[in-house]
C-alpha positions in Angstrom: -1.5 28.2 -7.4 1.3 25.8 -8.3 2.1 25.2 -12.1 1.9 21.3 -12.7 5.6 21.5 -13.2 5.7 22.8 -9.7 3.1 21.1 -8.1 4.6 18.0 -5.4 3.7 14.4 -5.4 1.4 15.3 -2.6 -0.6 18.2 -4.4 -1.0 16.2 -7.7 -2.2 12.8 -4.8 -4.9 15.4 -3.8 -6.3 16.1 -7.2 -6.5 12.7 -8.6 -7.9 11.5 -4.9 -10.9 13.7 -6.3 -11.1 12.0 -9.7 -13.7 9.0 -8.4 -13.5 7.6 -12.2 -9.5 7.4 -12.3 -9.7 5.6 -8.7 -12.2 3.2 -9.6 -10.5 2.2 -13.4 -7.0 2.1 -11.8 -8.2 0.0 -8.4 -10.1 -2.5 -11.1 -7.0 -2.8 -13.7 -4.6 -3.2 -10.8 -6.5 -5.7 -9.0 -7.0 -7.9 -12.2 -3.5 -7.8 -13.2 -2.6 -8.9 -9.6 -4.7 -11.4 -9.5 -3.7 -12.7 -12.5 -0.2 -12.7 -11.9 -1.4 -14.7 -8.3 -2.8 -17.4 -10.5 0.0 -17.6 -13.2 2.3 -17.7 -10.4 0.6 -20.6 -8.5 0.1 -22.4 -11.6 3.8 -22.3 -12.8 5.0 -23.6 -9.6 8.1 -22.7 -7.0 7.6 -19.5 -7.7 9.8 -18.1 -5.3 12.9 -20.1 -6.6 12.0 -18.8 -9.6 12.7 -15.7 -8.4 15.8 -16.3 -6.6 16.7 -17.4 -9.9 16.1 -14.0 -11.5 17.7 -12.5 -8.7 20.4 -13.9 -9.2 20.9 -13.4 -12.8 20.3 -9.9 -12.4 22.9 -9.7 -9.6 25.3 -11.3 -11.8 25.0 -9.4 -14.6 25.0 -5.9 -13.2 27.8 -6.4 -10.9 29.6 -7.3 -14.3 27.8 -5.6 -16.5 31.1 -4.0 -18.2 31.9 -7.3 -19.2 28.3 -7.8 -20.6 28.0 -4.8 -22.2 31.2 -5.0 -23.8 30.4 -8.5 -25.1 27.0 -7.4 -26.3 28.3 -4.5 -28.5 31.0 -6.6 -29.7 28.6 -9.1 -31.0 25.7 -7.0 -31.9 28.7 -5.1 -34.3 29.5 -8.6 -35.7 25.6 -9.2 -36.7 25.6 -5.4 -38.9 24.0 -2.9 -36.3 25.6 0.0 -35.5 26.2 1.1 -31.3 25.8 4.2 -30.2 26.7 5.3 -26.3 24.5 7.8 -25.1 25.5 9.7 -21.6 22.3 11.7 -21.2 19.3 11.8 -22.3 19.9 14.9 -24.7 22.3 12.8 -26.1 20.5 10.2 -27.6 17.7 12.4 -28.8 20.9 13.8 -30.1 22.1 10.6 -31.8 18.4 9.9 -32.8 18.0 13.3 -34.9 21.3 12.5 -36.5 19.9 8.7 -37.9 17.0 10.8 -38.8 18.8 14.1 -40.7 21.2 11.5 -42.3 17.9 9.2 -43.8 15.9 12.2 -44.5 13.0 11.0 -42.3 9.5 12.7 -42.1 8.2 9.9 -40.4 9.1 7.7 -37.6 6.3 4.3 -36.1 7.2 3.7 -32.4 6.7 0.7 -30.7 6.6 1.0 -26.6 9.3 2.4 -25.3 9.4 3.3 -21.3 13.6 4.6 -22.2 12.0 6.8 -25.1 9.5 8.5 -22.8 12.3 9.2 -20.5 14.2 11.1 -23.0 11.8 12.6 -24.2 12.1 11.5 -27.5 8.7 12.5 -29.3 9.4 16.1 -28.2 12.6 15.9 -29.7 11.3 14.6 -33.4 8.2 17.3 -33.3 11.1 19.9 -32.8 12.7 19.0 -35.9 9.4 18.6 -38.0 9.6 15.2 -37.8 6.0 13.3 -37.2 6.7 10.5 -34.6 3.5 8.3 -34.1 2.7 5.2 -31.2 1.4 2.0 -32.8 0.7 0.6 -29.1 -2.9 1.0 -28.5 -2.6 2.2 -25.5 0.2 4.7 -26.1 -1.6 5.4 -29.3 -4.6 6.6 -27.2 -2.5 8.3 -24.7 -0.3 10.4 -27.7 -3.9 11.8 -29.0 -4.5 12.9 -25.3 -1.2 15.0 -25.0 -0.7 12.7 -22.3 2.3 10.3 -20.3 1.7 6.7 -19.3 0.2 6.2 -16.5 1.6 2.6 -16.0 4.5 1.2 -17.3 2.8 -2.0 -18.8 -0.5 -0.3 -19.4 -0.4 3.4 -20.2 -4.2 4.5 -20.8 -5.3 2.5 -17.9 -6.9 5.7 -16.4 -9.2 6.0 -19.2 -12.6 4.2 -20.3 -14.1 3.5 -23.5 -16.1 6.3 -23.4 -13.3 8.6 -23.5 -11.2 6.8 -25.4 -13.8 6.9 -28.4 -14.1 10.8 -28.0 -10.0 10.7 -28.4 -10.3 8.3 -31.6 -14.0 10.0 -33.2 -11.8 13.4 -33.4 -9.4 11.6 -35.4 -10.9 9.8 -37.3 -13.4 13.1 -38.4 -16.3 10.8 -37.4 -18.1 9.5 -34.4 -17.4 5.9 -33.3 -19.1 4.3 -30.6 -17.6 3.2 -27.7 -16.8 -0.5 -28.9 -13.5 -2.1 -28.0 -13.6 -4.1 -31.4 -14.5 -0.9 -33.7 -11.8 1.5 -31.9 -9.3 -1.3 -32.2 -10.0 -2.0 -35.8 -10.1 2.0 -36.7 -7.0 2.4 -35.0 -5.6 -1.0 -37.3 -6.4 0.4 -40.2 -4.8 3.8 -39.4 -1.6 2.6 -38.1 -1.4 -0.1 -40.6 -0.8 3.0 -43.4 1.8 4.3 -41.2 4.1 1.5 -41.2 4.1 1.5 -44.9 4.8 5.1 -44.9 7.2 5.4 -42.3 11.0 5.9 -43.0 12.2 4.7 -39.2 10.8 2.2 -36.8 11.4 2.7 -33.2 11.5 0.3 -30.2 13.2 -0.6 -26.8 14.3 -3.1 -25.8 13.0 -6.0 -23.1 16.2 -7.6 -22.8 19.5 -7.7 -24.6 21.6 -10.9 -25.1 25.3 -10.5 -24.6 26.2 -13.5 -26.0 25.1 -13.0 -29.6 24.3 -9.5 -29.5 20.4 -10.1 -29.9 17.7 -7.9 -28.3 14.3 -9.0 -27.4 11.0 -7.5 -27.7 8.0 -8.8 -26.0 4.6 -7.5 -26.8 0.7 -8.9 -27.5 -0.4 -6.6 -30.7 2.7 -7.3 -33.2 3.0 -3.7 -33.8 6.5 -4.0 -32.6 7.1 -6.5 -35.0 6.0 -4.3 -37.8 8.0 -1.7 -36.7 11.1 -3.5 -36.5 10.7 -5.4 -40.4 8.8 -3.1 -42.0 10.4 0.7 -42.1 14.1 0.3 -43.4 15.7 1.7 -40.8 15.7 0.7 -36.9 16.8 2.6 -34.0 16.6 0.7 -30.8 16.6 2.6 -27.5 18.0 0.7 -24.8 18.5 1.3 -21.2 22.7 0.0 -20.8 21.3 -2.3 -17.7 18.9 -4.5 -19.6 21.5 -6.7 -20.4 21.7 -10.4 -19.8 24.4 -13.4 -20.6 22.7 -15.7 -22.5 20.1 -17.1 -24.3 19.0 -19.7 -21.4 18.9 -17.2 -19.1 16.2 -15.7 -21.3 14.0 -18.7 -20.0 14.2 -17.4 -16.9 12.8 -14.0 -17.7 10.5 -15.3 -20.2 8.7 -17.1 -16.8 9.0 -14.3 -15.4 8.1 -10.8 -17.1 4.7 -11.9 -18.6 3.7 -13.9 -15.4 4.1 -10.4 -13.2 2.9 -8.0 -15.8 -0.2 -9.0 -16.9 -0.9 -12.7 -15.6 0.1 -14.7 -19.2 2.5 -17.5 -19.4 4.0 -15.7 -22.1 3.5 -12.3 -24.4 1.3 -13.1 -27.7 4.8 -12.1 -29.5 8.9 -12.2 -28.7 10.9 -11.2 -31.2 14.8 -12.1 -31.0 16.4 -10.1 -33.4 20.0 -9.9 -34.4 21.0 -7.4 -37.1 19.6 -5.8 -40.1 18.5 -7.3 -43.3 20.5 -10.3 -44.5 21.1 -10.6 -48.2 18.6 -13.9 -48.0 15.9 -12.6 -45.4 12.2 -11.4 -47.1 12.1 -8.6 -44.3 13.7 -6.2 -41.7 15.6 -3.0 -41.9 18.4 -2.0 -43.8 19.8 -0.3 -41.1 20.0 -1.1 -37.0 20.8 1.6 -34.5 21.4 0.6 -31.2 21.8 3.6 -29.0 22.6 2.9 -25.3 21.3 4.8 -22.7 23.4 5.6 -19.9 21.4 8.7 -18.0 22.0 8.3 -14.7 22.2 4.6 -14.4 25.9 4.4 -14.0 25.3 5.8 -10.5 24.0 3.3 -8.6 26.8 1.3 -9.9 28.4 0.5 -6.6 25.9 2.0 -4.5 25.3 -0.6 -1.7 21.5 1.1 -1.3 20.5 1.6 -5.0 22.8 -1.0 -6.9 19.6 -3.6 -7.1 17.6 -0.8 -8.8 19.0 -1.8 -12.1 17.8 -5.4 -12.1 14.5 -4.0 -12.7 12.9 -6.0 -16.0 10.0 -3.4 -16.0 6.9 -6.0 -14.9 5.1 -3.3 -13.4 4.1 -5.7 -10.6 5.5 -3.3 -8.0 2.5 -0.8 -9.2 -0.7 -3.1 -8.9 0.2 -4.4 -5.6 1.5 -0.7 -4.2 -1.9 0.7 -2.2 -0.8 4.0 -2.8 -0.6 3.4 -6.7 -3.7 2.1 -6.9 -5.4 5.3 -4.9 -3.7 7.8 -7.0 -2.5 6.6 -10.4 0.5 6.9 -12.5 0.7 10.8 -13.1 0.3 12.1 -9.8 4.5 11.2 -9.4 5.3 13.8 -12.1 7.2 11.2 -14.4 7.1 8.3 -16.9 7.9 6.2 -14.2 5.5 5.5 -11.4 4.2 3.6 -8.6 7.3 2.2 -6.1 10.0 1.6 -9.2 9.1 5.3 -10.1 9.2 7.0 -6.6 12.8 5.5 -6.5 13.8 5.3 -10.0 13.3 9.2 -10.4 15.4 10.6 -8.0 18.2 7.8 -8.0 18.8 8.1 -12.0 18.8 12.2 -11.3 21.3 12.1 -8.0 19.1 15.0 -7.4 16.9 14.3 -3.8 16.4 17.8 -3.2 14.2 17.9 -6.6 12.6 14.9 -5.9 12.4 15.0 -2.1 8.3 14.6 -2.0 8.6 11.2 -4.0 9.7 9.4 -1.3 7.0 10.0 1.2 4.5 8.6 -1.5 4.2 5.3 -0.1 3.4 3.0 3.1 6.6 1.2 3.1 4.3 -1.8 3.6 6.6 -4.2 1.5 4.0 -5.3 -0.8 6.0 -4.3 -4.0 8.9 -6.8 -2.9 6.5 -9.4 -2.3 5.3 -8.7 -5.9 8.8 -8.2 -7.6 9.7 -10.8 -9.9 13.4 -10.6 -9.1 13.2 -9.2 -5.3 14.3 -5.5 -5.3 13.9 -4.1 -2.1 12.2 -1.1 -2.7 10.5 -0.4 0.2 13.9 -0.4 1.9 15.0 2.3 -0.4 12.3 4.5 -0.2 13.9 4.6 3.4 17.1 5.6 2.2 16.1 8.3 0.2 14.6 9.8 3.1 17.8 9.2 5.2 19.7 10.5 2.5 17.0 13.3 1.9 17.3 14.4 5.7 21.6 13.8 5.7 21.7 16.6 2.6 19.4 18.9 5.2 16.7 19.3 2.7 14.0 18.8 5.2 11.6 21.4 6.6 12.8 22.9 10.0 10.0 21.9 11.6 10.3 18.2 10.3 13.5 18.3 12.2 13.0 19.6 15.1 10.1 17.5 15.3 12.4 14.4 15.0 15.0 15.7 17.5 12.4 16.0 20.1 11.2 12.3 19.4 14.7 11.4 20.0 15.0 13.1 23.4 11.6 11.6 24.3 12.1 7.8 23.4 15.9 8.0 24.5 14.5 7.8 27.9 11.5 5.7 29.9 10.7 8.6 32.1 10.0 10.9 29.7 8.6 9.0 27.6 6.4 8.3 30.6 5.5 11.9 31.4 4.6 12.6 27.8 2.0 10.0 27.7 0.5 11.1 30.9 0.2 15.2 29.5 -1.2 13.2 26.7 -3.7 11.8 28.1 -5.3 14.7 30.0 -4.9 17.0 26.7 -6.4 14.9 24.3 -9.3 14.9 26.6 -10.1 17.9 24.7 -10.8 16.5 21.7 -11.4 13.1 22.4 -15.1 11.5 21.4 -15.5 8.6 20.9 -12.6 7.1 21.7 -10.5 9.2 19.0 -9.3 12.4 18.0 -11.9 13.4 15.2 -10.8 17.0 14.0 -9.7 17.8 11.2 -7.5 20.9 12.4 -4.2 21.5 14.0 -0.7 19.9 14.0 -2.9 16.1 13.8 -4.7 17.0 10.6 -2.3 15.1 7.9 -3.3 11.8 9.8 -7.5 13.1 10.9 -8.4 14.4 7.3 -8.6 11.2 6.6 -9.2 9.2 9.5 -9.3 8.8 13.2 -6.0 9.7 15.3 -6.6 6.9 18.3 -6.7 7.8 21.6 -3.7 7.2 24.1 -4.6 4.1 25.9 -5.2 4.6 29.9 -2.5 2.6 30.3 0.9 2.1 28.4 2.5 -1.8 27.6 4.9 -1.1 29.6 2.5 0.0 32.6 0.2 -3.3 32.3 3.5 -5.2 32.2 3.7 -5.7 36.0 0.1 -7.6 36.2 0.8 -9.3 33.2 3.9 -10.6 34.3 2.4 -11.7 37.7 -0.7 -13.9 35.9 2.1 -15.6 33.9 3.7 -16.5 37.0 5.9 -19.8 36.3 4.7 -20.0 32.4 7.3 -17.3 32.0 10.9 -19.1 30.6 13.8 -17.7 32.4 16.8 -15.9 29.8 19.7 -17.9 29.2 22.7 -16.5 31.0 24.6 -15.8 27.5 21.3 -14.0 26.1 21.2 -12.0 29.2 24.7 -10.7 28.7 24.3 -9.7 24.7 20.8 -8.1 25.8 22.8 -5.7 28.6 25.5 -5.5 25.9 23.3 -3.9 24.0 21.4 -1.8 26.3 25.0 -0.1 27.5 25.8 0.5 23.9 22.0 2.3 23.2 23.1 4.6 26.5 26.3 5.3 24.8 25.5 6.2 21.4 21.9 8.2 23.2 25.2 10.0 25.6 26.9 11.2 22.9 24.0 12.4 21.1 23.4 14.9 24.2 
């Protein structure tokens, strides 16, 4: 029996396929948030331009996002916070100790953070003694559990209230029924001691303004608020691509990020902040860290398949409309990140396919997560190239490869193709009933487990073609002369390349 650490995408898919209540809460989250983001779309109006609009800033910025950065950190210095450049991810947990030894912390209140789950951050502070506790409800819930998010807007969304009071009665040393308003106001009054007690607050960061060295939080519950004012020391985590130029183009995401994530014209809270404590403000740190958080991102810089990966502004759309997602959750793909921005994000930000090669295969490539993407990353297409990249590196199964030679040499050719179907046809008379291929053995089963594998047709297109093309008779529009030409073109090109090949 696999380890969870070794288990693949498809093992942990099989186990939480079983889980009826994890289907069922994820299918009902996902579809709600979808369809409000649907409505808020319609509502707002050209929604498509603006998304070109965000696609375009987010183009912009990371194909110059030296400049940005540059101009960010050189502002964000001028407001009082301090920068720190963090390579890896054990280097910011690194820097993030340090802030910690230096102010003698015992206790740090985090507000969401997808960059601090990637780094591991929590584990980090526990190993030094130091008590590191959620104030996001959901990641609140999901800390008790000794669990990761299962969705990057909405971590606990595999759980009910049921559970969740179990989590929050143990806690709290007494039983509390499963009310959303008496969890919520136990968990209040808990975390609102923490804040006062804690010597660091914690957050991300949403998006960072280069042109006044600003980052902005959005959020509904105001923890993140509280963290950011209340403790007197702040250490922002920040992925080094969440940059953007200015404060108009904020507008754009502002339309944008709540609208996909959860359906709202805007977050309940957004917090622009710019620097610690001022001699005349009433609240806010004494001190801002700002560590930037490289880890793997610089890689796709220049990477015509993966470049686009970093104008992700971390919606979470991509997950409620992706089928697979919503079958199997967000911890069947072994990370922080899941659902289509995960099962690319993962293995991109690691340059590491052969660790990651199952990730790939979790999903239909039906395109729905670029139709949902607020700012139009193609990830469908590069779930495509990390299987071409995947199969270049020769990490896949012999079998798999010999498989797809043989599907070359068939299609490369009419005739074969021809004589295939025809042995076809006779052998899957052998298992044919009804019309389909039912069992659930032999080399079909990864497709019949599931469902029916069709039967061959009794005849192919290609073999009705003739009588088709004689009932159209004159309806059928004669090729232009130039079209003609590219078409053999092209056909004499395919015989090359299929020539050289052999």
């Amino acid at each position: 029996m696999k380890s969870a650490k070794e288990a693949s995408v498809a093992d942990r898919a099989r186990a939480a396929l079983q889980d009826e209540f994890l289907r069922n809460a994820v299918k009902y989250t996902t579809e709600r948030l979808r369809d409000g983001k649907q409505l808020a779309a319609s509502e707002q109006g050209n929604w498509e331009e603006w998304r070109e609009r965000g696609r375009q800033i987010r183009l912009h910025t990371i194909a110059h996002l030296d400049y940005y950065l540059n101009q960010f950190i050189d502002n964000a210095r001028a407001n009082g916070a301090q920068i720190h450049f963090a390579y890896t991810a054990e280097e910011a947990a690194a820097i993030t100790l340090a802030i910690a030894e230096k102010r003698g912390a015992r206790t740090v209140v985090k507000s969401k953070s997808m960059v601090s789950e990637e780094v591991h951050i929590n584990e980090a502070l526990k190993a030094q003694g130091i008590e590191a506790i959620e104030t996001d409800l959901g990641e609140y819930i999901i800390q008790l559990a000794k669990e990761g998010p299962s969705h990057i807007i909405i971590p606990a969304i595999h759980k009910n209230r049921t559970q969740i009071a179990e989590l929050l009665s143990k806690e709290a040393g007494e039983s509390l029924p499963p009310d959303t308003a008496v969890l919520a106001g136990f968990v209040r009054r808990k975390l609102r001691e923490k804040f006062l007690e804690a010597d660091i607050g914690m957050t991300g960061v949403n998006f960072a303004i280069a042109e006044s060295g600003s980052i902005v939080l959005f959020e509904n519950e105001g923890n993140a608020r509280m963290v950011s004012t209340v403790p007197k020391t702040q250490i922002s985590l920040m992925g080094m691509e969440r940059i953007i130029p200015t404060w108009a183009d904020l507008e754009v995401m502002a339309t944008l990020l709540p609208r996909s994530a959860t359906g709202q014209k805007l977050t309940v809270y957004m917090s622009g902040i710019s620097g610690p404590r001022r001699a005349l403000d009433s609240d806010g740190p004494e001190e801002m860290h700002i560590i930037i958080v490289d880890n793997g991102r610089s890689l796709q810089l220049g990477d015509p398949d993966f470049q686009e990966l970093l104008n992700c502004i971390r919606c979470g759309a991509c997950l409620n409309a992706c089928p697979v997602y919503r079958h199997i959750g967000g911890h069947a793909y072994g990370g922080p990140y899941s659902g289509p921005i995960g099962a690319v994000l993962k293995p991109a930000l690691q340059k590491n396919v052969a660790e990651w090669d199952d990730i790939a295969y979790a999903s239909s490539l039906c395109g729905a997560c670029y139709e949902a993407c607020p700012v139009k990353i193609p990830l469908h297409d590069m779930l495509v190239y990390l299987r071409k990249r995947k199969a270049e590196a020769g990490n896949t199964a012999p079998e798999e490869a010999w498989a797809m030679k043989g599907f070359r040499y068939i299609m490369s050719d009419h005739r074969r193709l021809r004589r295939v179907l025809t042995l076809g046809r006779l052998g899957q008379k052998l298992g044919l009933h009804d019309f389909a291929i039912k069992a659930k053995r032999g080399p079909l089963q990864g497709w019949s487990k599931y469902r029916h594998t069709p039967a061959i047709p009794a005849q192919s297109f290609r073999e009705k073609w003739p009588a088709l093309a004689h009932v159209l008779g004159d309806e059928r529009k004669e090729l232009s002369p130039q079209l003609q030409a590219r078409l053999e073109e092209e056909l004499r090109k395919r015989e090359r390349r299929v020539d050289d090949h052999e």
